[in-house]
C-alpha positions in Angstrom: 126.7 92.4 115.4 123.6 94.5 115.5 120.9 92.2 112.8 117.4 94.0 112.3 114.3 92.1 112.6 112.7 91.7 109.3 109.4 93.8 110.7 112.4 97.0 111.8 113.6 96.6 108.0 109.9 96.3 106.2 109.3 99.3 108.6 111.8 101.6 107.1 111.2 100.7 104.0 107.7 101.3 103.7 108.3 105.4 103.6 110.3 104.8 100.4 107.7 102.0 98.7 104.3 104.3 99.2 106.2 107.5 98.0 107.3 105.9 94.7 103.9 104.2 94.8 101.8 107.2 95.4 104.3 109.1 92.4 104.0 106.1 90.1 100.1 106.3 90.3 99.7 110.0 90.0 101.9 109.9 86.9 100.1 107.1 85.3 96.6 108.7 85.9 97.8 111.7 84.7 98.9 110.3 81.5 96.3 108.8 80.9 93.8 111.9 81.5 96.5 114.1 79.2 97.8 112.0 76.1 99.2 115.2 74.5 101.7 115.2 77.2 103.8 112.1 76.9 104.6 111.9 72.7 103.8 115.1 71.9 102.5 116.0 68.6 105.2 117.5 66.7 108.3 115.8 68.5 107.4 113.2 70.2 105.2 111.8 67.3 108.3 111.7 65.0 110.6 110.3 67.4 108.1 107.3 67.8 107.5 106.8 64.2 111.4 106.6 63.7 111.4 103.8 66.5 108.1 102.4 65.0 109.8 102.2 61.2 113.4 100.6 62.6 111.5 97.9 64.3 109.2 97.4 61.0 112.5 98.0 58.3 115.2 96.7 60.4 116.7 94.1 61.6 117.0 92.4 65.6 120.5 94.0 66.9 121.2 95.5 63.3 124.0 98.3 64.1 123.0 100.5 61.2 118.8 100.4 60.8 118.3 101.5 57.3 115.6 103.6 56.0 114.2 103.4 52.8 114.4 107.2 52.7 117.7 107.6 53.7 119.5 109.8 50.6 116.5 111.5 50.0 117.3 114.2 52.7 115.3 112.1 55.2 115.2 113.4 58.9 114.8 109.1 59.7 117.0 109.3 63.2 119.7 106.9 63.4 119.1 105.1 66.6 118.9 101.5 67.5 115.8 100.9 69.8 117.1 97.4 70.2 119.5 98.8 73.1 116.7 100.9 74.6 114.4 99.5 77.1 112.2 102.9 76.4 111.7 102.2 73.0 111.8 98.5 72.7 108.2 98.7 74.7 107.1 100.6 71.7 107.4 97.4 69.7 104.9 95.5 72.3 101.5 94.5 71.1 99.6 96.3 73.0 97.0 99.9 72.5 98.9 102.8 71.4 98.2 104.8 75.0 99.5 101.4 76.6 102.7 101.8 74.6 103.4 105.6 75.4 102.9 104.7 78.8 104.8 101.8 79.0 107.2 103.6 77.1 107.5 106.7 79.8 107.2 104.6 82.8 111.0 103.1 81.9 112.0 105.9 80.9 111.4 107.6 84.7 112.7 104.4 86.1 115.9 104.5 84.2 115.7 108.4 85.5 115.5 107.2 88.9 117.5 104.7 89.3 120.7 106.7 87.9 119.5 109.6 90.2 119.4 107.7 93.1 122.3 105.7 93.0 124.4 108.9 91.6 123.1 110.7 94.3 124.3 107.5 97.1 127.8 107.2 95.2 128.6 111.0 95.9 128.0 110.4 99.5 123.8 111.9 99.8 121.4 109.5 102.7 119.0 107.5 100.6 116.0 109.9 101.9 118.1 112.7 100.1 118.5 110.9 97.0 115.0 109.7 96.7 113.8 112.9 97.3 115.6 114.2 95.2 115.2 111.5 92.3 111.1 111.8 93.1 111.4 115.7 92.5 113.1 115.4 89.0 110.7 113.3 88.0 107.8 115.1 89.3 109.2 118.4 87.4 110.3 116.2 84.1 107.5 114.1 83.6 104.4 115.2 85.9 101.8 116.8 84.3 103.3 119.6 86.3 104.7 120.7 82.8 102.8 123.2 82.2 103.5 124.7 85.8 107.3 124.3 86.0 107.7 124.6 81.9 110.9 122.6 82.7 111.6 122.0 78.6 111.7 126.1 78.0 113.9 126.3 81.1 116.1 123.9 80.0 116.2 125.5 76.8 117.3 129.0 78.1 119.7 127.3 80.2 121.7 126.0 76.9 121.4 129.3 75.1 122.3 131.7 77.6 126.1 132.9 77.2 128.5 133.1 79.9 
């Protein structure tokens, strides 16, 4: 039986821990620098308020949220923020920016985390599949948005016919 030493393992694992470090960091500063980018204005703003007004008009684990608008030809988004640790950290009590960031940075985790362990369950080395989480997120939520334009792309993508 071939054990590692724990200095072999800490050593193999430190590639991994300062590329998700050194992507965690430039993603935070950049959000921070570029508010715009994380809820944006239009979008973004009104998928936060409907978060924002289940957690003020609902109730904890409620499976229908009701909104005092709702017959009125309300575009109030059923969803329950309860079940989703991206918006349940838009209930914290903290700044606004703190939220949004708070709010993104469990969002790219849960990203990750299903991109890397889909990515080991179809058979890819764990250098593939963090690479290849890392450059999602890069692409997705970097600031490298308005480079990449991944939103548009995605876009086209749906509305091109076959």
């Amino acid at each position: 039986m071939n054990k590692a030493t724990p200095i072999k393992t800490y050593a193999h694992a430190l590639p991994y821990v300062l590329s998700w470090s050194v992507l965690a960091l430039l993603t935070i500063v950049g959000m921070t620098r570029l508010p715009t980018a994380l809820y944006t204005p239009i979008d973004g703003d009104w998928a936060k308020w409907n978060v924002e007004a289940i957690f003020h008009f609902g109730k904890v684990f409620d499976l229908s949220p009701h909104s005092m608008l709702a017959g009125m030809g309300s575009m109030y988004f059923p969803n329950l923020p309860w079940l989703n640790p991206g918006a349940l950290a838009l209930a914290l009590p903290i700044e606004d920016r703190a939220k949004d960031i708070v709010s993104y940075a469990i969002y790219a985790a849960e990203l990750a985390t299903s991109i890397v362990l889909l990515a080991r369950v179809i058979g890819f080395s764990w250098l593939i599949a963090t690479v290849a989480a890392q450059i999602y997120l890069y692409v997705l939520f970097h600031l490298s948005r308005r480079l990449f334009r991944p939103i548009t792309g995605f876009r086209l993508l749906l509305t091109t016919r076959i």
